[in-house]
C-alpha positions as CSV (number, residue, x, y, z in Angstrom):
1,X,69.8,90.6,41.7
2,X,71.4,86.8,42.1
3,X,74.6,88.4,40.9
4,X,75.2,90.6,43.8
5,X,74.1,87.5,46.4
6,X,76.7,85.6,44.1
7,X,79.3,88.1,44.8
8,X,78.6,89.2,48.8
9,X,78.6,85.6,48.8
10,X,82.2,84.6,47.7
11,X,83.7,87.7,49.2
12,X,82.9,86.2,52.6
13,X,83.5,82.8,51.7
14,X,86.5,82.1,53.3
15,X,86.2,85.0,56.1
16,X,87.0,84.0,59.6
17,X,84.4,85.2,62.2
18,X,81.2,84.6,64.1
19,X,78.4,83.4,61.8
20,X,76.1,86.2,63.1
21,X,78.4,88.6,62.5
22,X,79.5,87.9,59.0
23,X,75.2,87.6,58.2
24,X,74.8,90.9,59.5
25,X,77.9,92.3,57.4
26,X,77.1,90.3,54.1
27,X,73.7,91.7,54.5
28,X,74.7,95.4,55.1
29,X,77.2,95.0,51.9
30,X,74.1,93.9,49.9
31,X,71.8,96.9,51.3
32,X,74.9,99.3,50.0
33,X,75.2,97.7,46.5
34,X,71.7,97.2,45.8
35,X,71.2,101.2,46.7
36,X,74.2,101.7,44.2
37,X,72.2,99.9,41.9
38,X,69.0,101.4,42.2
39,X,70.6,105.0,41.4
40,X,72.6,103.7,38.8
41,X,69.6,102.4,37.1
42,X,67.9,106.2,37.4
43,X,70.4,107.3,35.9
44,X,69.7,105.5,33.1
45,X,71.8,102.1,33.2
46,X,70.0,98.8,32.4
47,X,70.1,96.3,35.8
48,X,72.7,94.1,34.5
49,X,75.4,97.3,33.7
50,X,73.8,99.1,37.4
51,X,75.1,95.7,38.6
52,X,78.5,95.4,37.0
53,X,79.7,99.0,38.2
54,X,78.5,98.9,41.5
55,X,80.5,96.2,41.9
56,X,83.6,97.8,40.0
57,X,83.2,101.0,42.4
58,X,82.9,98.4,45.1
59,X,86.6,96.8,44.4
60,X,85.8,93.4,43.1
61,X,85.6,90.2,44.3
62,X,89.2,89.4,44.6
63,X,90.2,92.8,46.2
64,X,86.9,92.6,48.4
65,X,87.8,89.5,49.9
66,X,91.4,90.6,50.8
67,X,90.3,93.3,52.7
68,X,87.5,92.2,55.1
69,X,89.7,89.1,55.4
70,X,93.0,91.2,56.7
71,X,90.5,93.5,58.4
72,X,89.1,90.3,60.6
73,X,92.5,89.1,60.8
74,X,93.7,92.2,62.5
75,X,90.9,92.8,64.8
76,X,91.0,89.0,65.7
77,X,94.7,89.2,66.8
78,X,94.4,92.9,68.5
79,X,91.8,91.2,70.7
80,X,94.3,87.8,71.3
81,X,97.0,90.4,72.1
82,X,94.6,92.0,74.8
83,X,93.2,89.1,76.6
84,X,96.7,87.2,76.9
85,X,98.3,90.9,77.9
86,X,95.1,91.3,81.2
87,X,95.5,87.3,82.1
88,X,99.6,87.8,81.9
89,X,99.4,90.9,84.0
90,X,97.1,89.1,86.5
91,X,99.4,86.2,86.7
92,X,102.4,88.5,87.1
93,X,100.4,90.0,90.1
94,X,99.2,87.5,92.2
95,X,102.6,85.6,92.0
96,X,105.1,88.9,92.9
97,X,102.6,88.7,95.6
98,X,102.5,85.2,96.9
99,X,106.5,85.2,96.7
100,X,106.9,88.7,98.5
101,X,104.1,87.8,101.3
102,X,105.7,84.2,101.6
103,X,109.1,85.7,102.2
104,X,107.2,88.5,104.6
105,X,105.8,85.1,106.4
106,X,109.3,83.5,107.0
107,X,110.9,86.8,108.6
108,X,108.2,87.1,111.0
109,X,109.5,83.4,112.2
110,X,112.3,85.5,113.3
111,X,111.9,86.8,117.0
112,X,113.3,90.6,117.5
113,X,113.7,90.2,121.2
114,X,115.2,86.8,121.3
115,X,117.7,88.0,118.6
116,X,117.8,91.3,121.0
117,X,118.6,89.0,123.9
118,X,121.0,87.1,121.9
119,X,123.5,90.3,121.2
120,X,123.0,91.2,124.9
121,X,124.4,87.6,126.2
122,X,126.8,87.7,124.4
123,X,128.4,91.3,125.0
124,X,127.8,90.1,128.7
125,X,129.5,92.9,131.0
126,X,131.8,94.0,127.9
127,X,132.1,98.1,127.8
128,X,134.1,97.3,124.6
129,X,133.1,95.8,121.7
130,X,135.0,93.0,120.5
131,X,135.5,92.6,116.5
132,X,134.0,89.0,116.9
133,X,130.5,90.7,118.3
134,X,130.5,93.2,115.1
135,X,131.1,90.3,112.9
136,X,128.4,88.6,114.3
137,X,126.1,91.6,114.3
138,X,127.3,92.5,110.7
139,X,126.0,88.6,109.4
140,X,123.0,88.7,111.2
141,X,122.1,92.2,109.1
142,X,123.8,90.6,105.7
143,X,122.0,86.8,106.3
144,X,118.7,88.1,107.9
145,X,116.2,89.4,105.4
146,X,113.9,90.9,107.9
147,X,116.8,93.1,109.7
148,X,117.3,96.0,108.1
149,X,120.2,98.0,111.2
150,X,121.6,97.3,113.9
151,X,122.8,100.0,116.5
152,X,124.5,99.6,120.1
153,X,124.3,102.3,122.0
154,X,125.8,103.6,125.8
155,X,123.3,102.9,128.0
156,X,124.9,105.2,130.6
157,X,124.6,108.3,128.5
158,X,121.2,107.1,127.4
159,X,120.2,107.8,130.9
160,X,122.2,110.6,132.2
161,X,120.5,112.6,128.9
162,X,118.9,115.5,130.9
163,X,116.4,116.7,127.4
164,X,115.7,115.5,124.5
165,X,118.4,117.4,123.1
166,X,120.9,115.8,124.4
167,X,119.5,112.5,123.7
168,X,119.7,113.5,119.6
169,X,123.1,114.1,120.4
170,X,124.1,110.6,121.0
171,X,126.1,108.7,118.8
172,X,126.0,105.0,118.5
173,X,128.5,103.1,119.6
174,X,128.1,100.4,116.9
175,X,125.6,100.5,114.1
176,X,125.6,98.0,110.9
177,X,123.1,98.4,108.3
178,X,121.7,96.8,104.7
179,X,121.3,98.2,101.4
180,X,117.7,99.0,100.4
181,X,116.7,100.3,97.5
182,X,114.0,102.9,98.5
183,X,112.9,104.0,101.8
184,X,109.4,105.1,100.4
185,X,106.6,103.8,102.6
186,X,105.2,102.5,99.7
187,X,107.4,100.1,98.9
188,X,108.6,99.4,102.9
189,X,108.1,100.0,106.2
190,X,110.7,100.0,108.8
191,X,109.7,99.3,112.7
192,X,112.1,99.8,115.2
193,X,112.6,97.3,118.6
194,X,115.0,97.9,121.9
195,X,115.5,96.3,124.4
196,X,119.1,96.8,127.0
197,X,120.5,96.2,130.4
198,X,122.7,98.2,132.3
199,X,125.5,98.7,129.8
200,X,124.1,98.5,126.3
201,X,121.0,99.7,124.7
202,X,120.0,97.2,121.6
203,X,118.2,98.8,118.5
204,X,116.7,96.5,116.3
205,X,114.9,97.5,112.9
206,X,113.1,95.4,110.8
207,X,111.7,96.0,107.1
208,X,108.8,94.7,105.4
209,X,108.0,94.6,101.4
210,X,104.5,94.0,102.0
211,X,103.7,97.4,101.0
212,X,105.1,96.6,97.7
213,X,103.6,92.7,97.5
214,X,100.1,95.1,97.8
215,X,101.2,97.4,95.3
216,X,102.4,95.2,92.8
217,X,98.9,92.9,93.1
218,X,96.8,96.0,92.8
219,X,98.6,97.4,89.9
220,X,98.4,93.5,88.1
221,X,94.3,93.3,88.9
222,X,93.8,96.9,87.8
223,X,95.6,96.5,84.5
224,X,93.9,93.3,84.0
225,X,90.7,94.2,84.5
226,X,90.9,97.2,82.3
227,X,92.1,95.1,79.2
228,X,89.6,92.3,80.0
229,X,87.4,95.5,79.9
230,X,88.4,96.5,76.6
231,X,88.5,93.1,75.1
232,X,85.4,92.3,76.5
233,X,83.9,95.6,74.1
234,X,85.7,94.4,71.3
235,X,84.1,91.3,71.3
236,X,80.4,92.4,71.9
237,X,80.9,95.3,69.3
238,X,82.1,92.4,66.7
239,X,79.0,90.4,67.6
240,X,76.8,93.8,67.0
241,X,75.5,93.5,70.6
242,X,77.2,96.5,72.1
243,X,75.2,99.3,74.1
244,X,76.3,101.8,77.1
245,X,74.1,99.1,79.1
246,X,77.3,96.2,78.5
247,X,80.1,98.4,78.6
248,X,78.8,99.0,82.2
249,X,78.7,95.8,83.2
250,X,82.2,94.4,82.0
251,X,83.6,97.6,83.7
252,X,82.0,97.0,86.8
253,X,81.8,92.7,87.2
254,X,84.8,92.2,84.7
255,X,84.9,88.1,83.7
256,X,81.6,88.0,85.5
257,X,79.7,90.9,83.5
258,X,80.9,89.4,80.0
259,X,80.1,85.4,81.4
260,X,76.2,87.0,82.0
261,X,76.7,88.8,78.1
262,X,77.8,85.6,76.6
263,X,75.6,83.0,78.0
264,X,72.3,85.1,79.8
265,X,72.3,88.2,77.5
266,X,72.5,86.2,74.7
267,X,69.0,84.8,75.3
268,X,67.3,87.8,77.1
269,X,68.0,89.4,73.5
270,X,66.7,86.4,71.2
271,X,63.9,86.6,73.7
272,X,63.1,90.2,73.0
273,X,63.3,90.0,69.0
């Protein structure tokens, strides 16, 4: 049976792959064409024309050595695709985060009641407000990005308001706001600040993204763990070393659970054999 060694032989020649892995597939091939061979030979064929046809029905070298190489090229580049895909989605993560929570950082530099105590000098005794104060209200809401509005209002009919009725009632007498693209809690939250004297009531509110900074990193971790999941699989099932016992542990310790099947499991199992 040197002919069929000859020709599992030179169909994986040039194959690309883990040495274990191609043993175990050269040797599977052999077990398949030497079975072939055996019932061609009860049927009646001498061993050399068992040989020759179960090697015609098995596609030849030439055509047997395209295949299982595109097949190990494909599976090789799926599982590239995947691993740069988790790391590139992990990467994506943790920087939208850094650059969100570092702008988040800066704006709490920003003091609501000196900025409250700011508008208040400089209305002064004013009942009226001057087109100078808006303007400056109106940059400090278009230059600031932790102020999202912000609304002057009467303090006189503030405290005359007999219910809360009539307090809902009450229109501002100046209000300036931002653009924002949601107002889901998700992605912001919005805290509200006054502070007045005996003329003007000063509303402040501020917005924060770091709802969406933790969003954004959790979304990047969990899509990176799941394909670092699945590549992890891919690779133990190419190495013939995948049970429910590994698909466990790369679900639940990720890099860590497929560090412990690459280096530690390895040896447990050549241990046990």
């Amino acid at each position: 049976m040197k002919k069929i060694e000859s020709f599992v032989d030179t169909v994986y020649l040039n194959v690309a792959g883990s040495r274990k892995e191609i043993k175990e597939l050269k040797t599977e091939m052999k077990s398949h064409l030497l079975e072939a061979v055996h019932e061609l030979m009860l049927e009646g064929k001498s061993e050399q024309e068992a040989i020759e046809i179960a090697i015609e029905r098995f596609g030849g070298e030439i055509e047997m050595q395209s295949i299982i190489s595109g097949l190990f090229r494909v599976q090789k580049t799926f599982a590239k695709k995947i691993f740069y895909t988790a790391f590139a989605f992990l990467l994506i993560g943790i920087v939208s985060f850094g650059i969100i929570y570092f702008n988040e950082v800066k704006k709490e530099r920003l003091r609501e009641d000196l900025v409250m105590s700011t508008i208040l000098n400089r209305l002064g005794d004013n009942k009226e407000i001057s087109k100078s104060d808006k303007r400056y209200m109106a940059k400090l809401v278009e230059k600031s990005p932790a102020i999202y509005e912000i609304t002057l209002m009467d303090h006189e009919k503030i405290f005359s308001a007999s219910s809360n009725e009539e307090f809902q009632k009450i229109r501002p007498e100046f209000e300036v706001r931002k653009d924002v693209l949601t107002t889901n809690h998700n992605v912001i939250v919005q805290t509200g600040y006054s502070l007045g004297n005996k003329i003007w009531d000063v509303n402040l509110t501020y917005i924060s993204y770091r709802p969406l900074a933790d969003n954004i990193l959790f979304l990047g971790v969990l899509i990176y763990w799941v394909l670092f999941t699945i590549w992890a699989i891919i690779n133990a099932n190419h190495q013939r070393r995948l049970n429910i016992g590994w698909i466990i542990i790369f679900a639940l310790l990720n890099v860590v659970g497929y560090l412990f099947f690459r280096f530690i499991g390895k040896g447990i199992k050549n241990e046990t054999n």
